[in-house]
Structures are given as structure tokens and as C-alpha cells.
FIKOLZA-1660 file (N, C-alpha, C; in steps of 0.1 Angstrom, whole numbers, plus 5000, padded with zeros to 4 digits):
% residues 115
   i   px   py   pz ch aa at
   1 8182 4485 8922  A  X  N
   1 8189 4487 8910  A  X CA
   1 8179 4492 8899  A  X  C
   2 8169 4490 8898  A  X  N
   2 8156 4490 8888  A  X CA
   2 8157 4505 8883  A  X  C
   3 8156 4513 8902  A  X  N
   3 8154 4530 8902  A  X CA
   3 8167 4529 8894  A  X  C
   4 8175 4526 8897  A  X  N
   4 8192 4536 8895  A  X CA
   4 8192 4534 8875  A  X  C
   5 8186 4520 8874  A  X  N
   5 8182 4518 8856  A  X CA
   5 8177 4533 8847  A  X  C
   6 8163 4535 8856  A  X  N
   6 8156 4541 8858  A  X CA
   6 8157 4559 8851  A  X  C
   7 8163 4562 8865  A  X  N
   7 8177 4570 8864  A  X CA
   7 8181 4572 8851  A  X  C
   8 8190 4563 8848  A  X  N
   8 8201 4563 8838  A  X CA
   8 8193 4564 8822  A  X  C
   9 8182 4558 8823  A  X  N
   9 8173 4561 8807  A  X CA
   9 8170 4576 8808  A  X  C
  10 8164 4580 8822  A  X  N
  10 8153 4594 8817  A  X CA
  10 8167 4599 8815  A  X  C
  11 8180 4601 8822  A  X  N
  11 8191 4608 8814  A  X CA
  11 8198 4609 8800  A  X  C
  12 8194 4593 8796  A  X  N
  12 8196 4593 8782  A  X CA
  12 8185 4599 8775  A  X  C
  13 8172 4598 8777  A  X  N
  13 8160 4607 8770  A  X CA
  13 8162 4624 8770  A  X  C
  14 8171 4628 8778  A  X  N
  14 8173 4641 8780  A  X CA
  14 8186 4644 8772  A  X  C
  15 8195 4636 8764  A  X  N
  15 8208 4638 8761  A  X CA
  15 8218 4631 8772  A  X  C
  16 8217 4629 8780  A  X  N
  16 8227 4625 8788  A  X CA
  16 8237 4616 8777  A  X  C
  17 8247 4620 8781  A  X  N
  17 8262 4616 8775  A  X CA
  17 8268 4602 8779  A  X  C
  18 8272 4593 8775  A  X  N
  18 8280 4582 8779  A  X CA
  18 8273 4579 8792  A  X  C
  19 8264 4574 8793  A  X  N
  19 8255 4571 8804  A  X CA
  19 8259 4555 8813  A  X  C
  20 8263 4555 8823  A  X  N
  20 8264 4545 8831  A  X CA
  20 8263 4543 8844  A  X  C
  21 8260 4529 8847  A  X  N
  21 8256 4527 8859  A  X CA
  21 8266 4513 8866  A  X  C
  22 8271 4519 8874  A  X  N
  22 8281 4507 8882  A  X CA
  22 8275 4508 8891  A  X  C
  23 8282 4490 8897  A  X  N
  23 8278 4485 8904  A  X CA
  23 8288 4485 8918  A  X  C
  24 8289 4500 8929  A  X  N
  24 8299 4500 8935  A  X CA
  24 8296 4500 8950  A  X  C
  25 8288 4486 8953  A  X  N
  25 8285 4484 8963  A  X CA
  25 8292 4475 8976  A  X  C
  26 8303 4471 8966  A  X  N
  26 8312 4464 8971  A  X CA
  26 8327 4471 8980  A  X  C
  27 8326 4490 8971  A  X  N
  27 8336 4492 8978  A  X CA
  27 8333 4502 8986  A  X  C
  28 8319 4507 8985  A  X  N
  28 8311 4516 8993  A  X CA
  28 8298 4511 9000  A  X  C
  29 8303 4516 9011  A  X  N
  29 8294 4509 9020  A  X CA
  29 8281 4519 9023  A  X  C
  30 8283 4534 9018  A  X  N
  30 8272 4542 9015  A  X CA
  30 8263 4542 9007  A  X  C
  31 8262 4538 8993  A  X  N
  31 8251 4532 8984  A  X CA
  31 8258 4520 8974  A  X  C
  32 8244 4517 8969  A  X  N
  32 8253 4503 8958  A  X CA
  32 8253 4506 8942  A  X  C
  33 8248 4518 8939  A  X  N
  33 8250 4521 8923  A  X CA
  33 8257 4533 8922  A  X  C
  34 8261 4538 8914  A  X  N
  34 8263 4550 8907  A  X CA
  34 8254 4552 8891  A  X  C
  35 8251 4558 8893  A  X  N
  35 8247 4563 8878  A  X CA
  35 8251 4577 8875  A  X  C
  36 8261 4577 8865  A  X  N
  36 8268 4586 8861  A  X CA
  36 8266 4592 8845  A  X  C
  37 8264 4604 8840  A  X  N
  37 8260 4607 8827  A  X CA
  37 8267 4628 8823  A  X  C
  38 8268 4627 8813  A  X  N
  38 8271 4645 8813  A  X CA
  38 8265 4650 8801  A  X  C
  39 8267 4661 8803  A  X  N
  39 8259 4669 8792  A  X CA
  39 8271 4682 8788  A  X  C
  40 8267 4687 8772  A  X  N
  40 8277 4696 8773  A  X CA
  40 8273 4714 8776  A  X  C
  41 8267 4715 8786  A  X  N
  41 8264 4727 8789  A  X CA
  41 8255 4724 8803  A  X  C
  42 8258 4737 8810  A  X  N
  42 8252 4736 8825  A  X CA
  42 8234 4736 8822  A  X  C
  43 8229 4741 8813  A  X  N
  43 8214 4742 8812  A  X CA
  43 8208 4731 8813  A  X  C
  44 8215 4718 8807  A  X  N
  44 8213 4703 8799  A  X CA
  44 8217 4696 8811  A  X  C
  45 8222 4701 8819  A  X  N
  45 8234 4695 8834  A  X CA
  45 8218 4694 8841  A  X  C
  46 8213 4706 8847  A  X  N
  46 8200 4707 8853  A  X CA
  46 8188 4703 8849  A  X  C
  47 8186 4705 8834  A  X  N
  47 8172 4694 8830  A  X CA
  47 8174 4683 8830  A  X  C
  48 8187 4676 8829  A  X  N
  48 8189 4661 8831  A  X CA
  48 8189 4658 8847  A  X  C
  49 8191 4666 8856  A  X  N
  49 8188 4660 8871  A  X CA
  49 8175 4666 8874  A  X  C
  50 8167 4673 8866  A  X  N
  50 8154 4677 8870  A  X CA
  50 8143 4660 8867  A  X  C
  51 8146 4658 8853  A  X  N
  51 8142 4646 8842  A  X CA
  51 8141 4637 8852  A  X  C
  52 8154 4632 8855  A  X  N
  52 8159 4620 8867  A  X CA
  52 8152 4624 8880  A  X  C
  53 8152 4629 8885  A  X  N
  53 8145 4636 8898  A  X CA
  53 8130 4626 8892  A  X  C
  54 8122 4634 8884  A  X  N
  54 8106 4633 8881  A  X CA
  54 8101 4621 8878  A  X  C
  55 8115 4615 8867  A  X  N
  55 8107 4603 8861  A  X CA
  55 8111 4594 8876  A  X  C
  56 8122 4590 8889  A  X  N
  56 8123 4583 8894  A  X CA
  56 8107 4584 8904  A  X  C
  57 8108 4591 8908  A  X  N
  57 8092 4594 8914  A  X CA
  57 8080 4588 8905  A  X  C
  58 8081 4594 8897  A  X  N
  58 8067 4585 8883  A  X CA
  58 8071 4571 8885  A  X  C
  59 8080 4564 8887  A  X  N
  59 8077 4544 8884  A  X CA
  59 8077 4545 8897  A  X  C
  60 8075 4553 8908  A  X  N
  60 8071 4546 8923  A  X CA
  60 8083 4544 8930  A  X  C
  61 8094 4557 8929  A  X  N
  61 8101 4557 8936  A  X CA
  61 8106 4566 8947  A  X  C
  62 8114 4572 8949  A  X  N
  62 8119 4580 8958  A  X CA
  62 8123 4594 8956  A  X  C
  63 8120 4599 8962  A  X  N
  63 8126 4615 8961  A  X CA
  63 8140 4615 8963  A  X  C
  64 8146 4618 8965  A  X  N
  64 8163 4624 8963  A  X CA
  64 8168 4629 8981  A  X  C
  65 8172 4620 8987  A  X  N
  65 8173 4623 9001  A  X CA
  65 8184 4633 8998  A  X  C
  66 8189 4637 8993  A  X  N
  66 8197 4651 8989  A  X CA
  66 8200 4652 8974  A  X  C
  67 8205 4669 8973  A  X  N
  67 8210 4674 8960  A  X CA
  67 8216 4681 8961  A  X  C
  68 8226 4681 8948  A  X  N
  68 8240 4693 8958  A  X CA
  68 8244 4696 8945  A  X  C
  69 8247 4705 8938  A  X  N
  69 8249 4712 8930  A  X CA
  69 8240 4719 8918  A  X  C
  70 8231 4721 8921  A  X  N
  70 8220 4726 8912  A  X CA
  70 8224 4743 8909  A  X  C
  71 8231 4747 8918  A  X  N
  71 8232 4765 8916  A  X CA
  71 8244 4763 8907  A  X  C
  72 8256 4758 8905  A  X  N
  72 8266 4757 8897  A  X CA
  72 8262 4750 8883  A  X  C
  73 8255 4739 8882  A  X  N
  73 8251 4733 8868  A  X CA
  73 8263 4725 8864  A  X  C
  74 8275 4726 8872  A  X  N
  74 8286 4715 8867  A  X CA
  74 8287 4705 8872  A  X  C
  75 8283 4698 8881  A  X  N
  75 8281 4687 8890  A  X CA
  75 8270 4686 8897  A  X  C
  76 8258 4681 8894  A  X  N
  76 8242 4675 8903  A  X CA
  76 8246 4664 8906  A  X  C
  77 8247 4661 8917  A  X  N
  77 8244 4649 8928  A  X CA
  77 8229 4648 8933  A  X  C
  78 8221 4638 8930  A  X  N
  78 8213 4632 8934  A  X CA
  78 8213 4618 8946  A  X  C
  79 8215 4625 8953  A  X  N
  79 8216 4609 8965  A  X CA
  79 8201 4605 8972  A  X  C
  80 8202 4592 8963  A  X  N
  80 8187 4584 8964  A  X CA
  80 8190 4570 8979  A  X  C
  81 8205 4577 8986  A  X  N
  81 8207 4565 8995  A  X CA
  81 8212 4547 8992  A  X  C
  82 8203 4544 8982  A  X  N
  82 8206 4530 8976  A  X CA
  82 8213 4530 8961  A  X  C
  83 8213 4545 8955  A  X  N
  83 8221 4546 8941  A  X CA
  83 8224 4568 8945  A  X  C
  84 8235 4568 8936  A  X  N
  84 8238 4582 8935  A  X CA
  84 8236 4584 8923  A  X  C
  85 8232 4595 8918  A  X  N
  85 8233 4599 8905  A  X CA
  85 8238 4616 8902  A  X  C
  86 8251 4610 8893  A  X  N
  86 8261 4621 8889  A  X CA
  86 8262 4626 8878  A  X  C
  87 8254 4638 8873  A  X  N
  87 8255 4646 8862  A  X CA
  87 8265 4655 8858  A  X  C
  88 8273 4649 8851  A  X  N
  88 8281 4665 8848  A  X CA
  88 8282 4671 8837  A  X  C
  89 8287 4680 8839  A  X  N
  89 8292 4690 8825  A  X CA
  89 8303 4684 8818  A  X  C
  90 8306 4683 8806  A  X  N
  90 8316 4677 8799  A  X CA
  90 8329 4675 8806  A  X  C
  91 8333 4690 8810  A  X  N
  91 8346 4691 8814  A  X CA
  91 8350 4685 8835  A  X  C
  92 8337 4688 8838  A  X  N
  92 8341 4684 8848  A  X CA
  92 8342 4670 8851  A  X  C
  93 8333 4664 8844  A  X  N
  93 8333 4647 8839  A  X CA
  93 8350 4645 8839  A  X  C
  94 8352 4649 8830  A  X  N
  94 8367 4647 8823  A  X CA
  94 8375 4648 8837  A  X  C
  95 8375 4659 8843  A  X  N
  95 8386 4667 8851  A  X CA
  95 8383 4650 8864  A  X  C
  96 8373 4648 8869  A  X  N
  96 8371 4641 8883  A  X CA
  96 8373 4625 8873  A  X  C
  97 8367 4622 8865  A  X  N
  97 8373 4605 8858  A  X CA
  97 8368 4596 8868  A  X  C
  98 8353 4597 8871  A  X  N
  98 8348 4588 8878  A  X CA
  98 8348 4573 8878  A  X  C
  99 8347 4576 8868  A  X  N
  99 8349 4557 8858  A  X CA
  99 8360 4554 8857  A  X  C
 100 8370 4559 8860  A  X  N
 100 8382 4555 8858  A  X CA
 100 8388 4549 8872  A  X  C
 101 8382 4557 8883  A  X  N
 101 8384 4557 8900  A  X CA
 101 8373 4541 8904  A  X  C
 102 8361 4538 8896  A  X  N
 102 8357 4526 8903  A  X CA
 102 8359 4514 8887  A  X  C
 103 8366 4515 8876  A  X  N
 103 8372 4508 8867  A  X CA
 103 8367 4494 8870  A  X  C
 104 8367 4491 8881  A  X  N
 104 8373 4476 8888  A  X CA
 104 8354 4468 8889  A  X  C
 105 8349 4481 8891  A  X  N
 105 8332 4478 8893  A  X CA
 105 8325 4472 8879  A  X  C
 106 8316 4463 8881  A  X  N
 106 8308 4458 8870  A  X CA
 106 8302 4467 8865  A  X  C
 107 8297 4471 8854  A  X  N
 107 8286 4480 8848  A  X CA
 107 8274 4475 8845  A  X  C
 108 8262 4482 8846  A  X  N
 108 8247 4476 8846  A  X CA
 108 8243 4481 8833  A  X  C
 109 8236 4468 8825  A  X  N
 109 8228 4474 8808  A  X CA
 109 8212 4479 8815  A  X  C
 110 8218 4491 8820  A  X  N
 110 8204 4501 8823  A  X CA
 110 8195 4498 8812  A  X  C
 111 8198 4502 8798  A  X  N
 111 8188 4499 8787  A  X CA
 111 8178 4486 8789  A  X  C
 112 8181 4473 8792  A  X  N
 112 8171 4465 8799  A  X CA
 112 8164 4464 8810  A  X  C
 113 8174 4470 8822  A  X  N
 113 8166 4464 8834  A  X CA
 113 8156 4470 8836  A  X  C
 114 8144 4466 8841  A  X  N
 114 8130 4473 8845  A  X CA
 114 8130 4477 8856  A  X  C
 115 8120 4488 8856  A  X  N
 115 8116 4494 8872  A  X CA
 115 8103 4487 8879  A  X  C
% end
């Protein structure tokens, strides 16, 4: 959880938008966080998953066992295996309502936890 914290600050240091991290390990048996954040433009979409990418590696973490949207700029998926992390563009935020689909999950005060 520390990384997926982690995560979730360097996105806020980059502008990341309404930044959160749930805890949805309970109904996914493929990782145990989300960390979700948006930006309002695809340029801010890509420095915030470049940001996240760099700084997770800097506290002694992991590289990104995949990434999947970097040519579009409206959705970066970073799958770190043990947390995902989902950047979007304003609107596509809106349009998919992630938070709304795991509602039921606790949320993590990324702003405290350490790496």
C-alpha cells in the first residue's frame, strides 16, 4: 500500500485531480489498490503517469509490469500487480465513474501513509 500512497502524492505534485486510493482487494482478486487521479488535458494525463512511474522507482519500488494508454493521453493504466494506477482526462474520468463502480471499497489517506 505504501507504493500505491506513493503513487497517489507524486500525482498530486503533478496536478493530479481528486486523487484517490481504494482499497479494492476484496473484490479483486488481481491487485489490492487502485489509485485513481485526472488531469484536464492529455499532456498533464502523461506527465502525471510519467511522475508516478519515476517517483515509484525512487522510494525502492517497482517498475510498472505494464502500461496501456500512453499514445491516447485519455486513460494511463499503470499495472504495478499489487496496486493499478488510473490517470485520466477529465472527461473520460466522468464518462467510466470509477469511484462510483467500487463506492462500497474503503479509501486510503495517501497524504499520510509512508513508503
Amino acid at each position: 500500500m505504501a507504493w500505491a500512497c506513493e503513487a497517489a502524492r507524486a500525482a498530486d505534485d503533478k496536478q493530479g485531480k481528486d486523487t484517490v486510493v481504494l482499497d479494492v482487494g476484496a473484490v479483486l482478486e488481481i491487485t489490492g489498490w487502485f489509485v485513481i487521479t485526472s488531469a484536464h488535458n492529455s499532456r498533464l494525463v502523461r506527465t502525471i503517469a510519467e511522475t508516478v512511474e519515476e517517483r515509484v522507482v525512487a522510494v525502492g519500488g517497482p517498475k510498472p509490469l505494464r502500461v496501456e494508454g500512453l499514445d491516447s493521453g485519455e486513460w494511463i493504466l499503470l499495472d504495478y500487480g499489487d496496486f493499478v494506477v488510473h490517470v485520466f482526462g477529465d472527461e473520460t474520468r466522468a464518462f467510466y465513474e470509477l469511484e462510483r463502480l467500487y463506492r462500497d471499497m474503503p479509501s486510503v489517506d495517501w497524504s499520510v501513509a509512508t513508503a
